[in-house]
N, C-alpha and C positions, 0 to 999 in steps of 0.2 A: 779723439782719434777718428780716422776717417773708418767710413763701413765697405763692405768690398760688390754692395749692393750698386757704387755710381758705374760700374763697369761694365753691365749690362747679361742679360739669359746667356747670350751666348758666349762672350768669354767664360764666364762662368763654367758652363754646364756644358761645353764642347759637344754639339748635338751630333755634329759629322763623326765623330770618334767615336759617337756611340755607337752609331749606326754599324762603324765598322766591326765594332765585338759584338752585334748583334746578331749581324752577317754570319762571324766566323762562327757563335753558338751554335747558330741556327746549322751550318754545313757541320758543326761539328754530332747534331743528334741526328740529324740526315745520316752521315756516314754510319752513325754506329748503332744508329737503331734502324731505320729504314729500309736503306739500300745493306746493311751489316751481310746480307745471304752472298753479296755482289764477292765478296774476298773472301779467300781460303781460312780455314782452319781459323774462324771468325768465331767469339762467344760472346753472348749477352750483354750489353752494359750492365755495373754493378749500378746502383743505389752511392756505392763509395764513392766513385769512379764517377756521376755525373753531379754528383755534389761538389765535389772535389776543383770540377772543370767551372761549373758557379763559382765556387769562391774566386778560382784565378782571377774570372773574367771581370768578376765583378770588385776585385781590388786595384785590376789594373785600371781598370775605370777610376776608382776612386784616385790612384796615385796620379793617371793623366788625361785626366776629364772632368773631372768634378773642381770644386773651388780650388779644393786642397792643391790643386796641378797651381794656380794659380798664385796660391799664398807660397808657394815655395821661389818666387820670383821676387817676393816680397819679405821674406824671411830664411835665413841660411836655414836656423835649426830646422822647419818645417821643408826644407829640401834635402836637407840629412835625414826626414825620417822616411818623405816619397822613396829616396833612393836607394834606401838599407829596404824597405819593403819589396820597391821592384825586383831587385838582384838577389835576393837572400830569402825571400817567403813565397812570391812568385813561380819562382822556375820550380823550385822543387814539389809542390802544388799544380805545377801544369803536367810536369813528367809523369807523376804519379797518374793522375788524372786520364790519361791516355791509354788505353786499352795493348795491350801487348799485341795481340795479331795486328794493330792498327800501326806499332812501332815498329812490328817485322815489316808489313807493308811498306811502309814507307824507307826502313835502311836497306829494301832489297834493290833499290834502285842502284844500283851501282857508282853514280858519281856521290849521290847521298851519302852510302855508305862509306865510299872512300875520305872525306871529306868529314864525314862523323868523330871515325877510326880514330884521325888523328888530331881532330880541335878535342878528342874526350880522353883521351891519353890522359891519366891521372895529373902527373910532372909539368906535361907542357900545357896542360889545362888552366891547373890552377896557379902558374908563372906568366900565363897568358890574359886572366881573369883580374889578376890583381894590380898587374902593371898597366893594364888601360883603366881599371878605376880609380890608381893612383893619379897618373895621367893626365885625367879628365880634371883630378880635382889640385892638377898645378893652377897657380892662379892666374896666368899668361893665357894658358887651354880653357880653361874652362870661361873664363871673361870672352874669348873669342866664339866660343861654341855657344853661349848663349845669346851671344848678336846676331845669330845666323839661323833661319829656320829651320833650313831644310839640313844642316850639317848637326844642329840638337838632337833633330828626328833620327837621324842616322847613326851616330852617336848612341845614342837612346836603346836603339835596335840592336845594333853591334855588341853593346853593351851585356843586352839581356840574352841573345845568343852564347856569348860567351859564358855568362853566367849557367846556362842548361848545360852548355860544356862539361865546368866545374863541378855543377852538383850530380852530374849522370852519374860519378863515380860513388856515391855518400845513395843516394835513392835507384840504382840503374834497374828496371822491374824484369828484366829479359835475364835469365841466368847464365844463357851464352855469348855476353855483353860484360855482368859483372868480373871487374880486374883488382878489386879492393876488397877483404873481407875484415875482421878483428879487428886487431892493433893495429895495422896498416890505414885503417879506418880512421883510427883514432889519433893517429901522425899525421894523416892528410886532413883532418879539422884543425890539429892544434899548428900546421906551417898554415894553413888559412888566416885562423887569429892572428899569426907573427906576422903575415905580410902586408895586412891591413893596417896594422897598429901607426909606421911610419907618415902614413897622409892623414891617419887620426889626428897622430902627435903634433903633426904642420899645421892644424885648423885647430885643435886645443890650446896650444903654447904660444903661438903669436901675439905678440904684444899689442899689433896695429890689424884692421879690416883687412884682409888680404884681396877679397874680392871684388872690382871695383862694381861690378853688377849691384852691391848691397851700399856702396857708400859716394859712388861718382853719378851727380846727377844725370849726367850726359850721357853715362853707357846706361847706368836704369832706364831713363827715357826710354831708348834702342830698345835694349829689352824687354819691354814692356808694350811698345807700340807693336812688335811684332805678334806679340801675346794676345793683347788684346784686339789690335788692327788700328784702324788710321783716326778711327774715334777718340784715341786716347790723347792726342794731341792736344782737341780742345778740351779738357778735363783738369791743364794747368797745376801739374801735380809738381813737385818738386823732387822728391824720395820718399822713398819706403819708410823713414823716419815718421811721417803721417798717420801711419799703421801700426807702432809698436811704441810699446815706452822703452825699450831696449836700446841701448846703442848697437851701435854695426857690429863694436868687437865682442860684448856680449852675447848678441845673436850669435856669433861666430863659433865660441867657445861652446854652446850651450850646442849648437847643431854638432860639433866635436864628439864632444860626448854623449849623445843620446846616439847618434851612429855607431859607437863603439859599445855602447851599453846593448841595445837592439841587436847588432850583429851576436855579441858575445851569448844571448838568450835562443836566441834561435839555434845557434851552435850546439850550445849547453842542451837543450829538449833534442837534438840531434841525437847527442854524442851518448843522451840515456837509452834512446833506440836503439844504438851501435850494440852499446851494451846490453841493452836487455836481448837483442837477436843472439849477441856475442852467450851470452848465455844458456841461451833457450838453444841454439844450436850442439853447445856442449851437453847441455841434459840428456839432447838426443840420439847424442854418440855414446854415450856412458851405457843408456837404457839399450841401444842397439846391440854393445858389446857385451852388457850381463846375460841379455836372450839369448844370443850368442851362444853362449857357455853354458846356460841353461836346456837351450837344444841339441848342444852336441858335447855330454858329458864326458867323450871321449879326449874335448881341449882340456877337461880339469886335469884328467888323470895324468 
């Protein structure tokens, strides 16, 4: 098997994309350490809080900048795993990571906010989140979205917006923002899992490659030169088959399910937060209402 070393530093390691999370880091500790005194009713960055904002940035590096960006052009499973990362461990990691006077700031803008309001609406959030990841992963769409650079990137983008959407409701840090608490909580994880399961079941169950990206030399090619640039041409590759001992339908089934498996984990370590707040919130009402009655012996009698 071929090694992913004839394709050069820079497909590889996308130096320009790095630069641009580098940028953003960089304006992101500026605002909130720096310049922090410039906005109202501004506090500290935490330790959690700028950790937090590291790992995002430095996963989405990893999902699209690093090789891994690259082996997932060359392997379905390893594009099921970039993209169950990006949408599902990403956004909820950057939300958090974000400072709340920094999130007031920015929803006081008024088109922002209007515009927030309603792509975070629980219902049409997460009906809105999973019908374009379905979407994307029909194999007409997605074969054409990855011929195209600048419509991937876009795609890409849109994608992951929608996704902060979806989880603003499950992580939202602003208390005048939260419209989900308990059980409700835990209905809008478990219509999450149901509505994913369907484009699972389409990339699990199919007998034959569905994507021609992974088994037609001619759209690999495409895809591929775009990927890498016009060097790939002379490099005289045939398909991805060079790179894996797997067959196409293989790869397919296997990126099936490790998307369903990943998704359902991150859910799962959600759904124990839901609950243990779900909990810890009850504790507090209990202990609130025995003081309660403890201070004013008058409720016993």
């Amino acid at each position: 098997m071929l090694t992913l070393d004839i394709f050069g530093f820079e497909a590889l390691w996308s130096p320009y994309f790095l630069m641009i999370l580098l940028a953003i880091t960089v304006a992101y500790f500026l605002i909130t350490i720096k310049f922090r005194t410039k906005f109202q009713n501004s506090e500290p960055l935490s330790a959690k809080q700028a950790s937090l904002f590291l790992t995002a940035m430095t996963l989405l590096y990893t999902i699209k900048g690093s090789p891994l960006d690259l082996m997932g052009h060359l392997l379905f499973y390893i594009h099921g795993i970039t993209m169950v990362l990006l949408v599902f461990l990403v956004p909820p990691l950057f939300i958090v990571s974000i400072p709340n006077w920094l999130w007031r700031t920015v929803l006081d803008v008024k088109v922002i906010k209007m515009l927030f309001k309603l792509f975070s609406k629980p219902v049409f959030a997460v009906l809105l989140f999973n019908a374009f990841f379905s979407f994307y992963h029909i194999p007409m769409v997605f074969d054409h979205v990855m011929q195209n650079r600048y419509l991937h990137a876009g795609y890409s983008i849109v994608l992951f917006v929608f996704a902060i959407g979806m989880w603003w409701s499950l992580v939202c840090p602003l208390p005048e923002y939260k419209n989900l608490t308990g059980i409700k909580k835990v209905a809008y994880i478990f219509v999450n899992s149901i509505l994913i399961t369907p484009a699972c079941a389409l990339i699990i169950f199919s007998d034959n490659s569905l994507y021609a990206t992974y088994h037609d030399p001619k759209v690999w090619s495409k895809v591929m030169s775009l990927c890498v640039g016009s060097s790939f041409d002379n490099l005289n590759l045939t398909g991805p088959e060079l790179f894996s001992s797997m067959s196409a339908g293989e790869d397919q089934r296997l990126g099936g399910v490790i998307m369903k498996i990943l998704q359902e984990v991150i859910f799962a370590v959600v759904l124990g937060q839901v609950f243990f707040e779900w909990y810890r919130n009850d504790q507090e009402e209990s202990e609130r209402e025995m003081n309660k009655h403890n201070l004013n012996p008058t409720l016993v009698e």
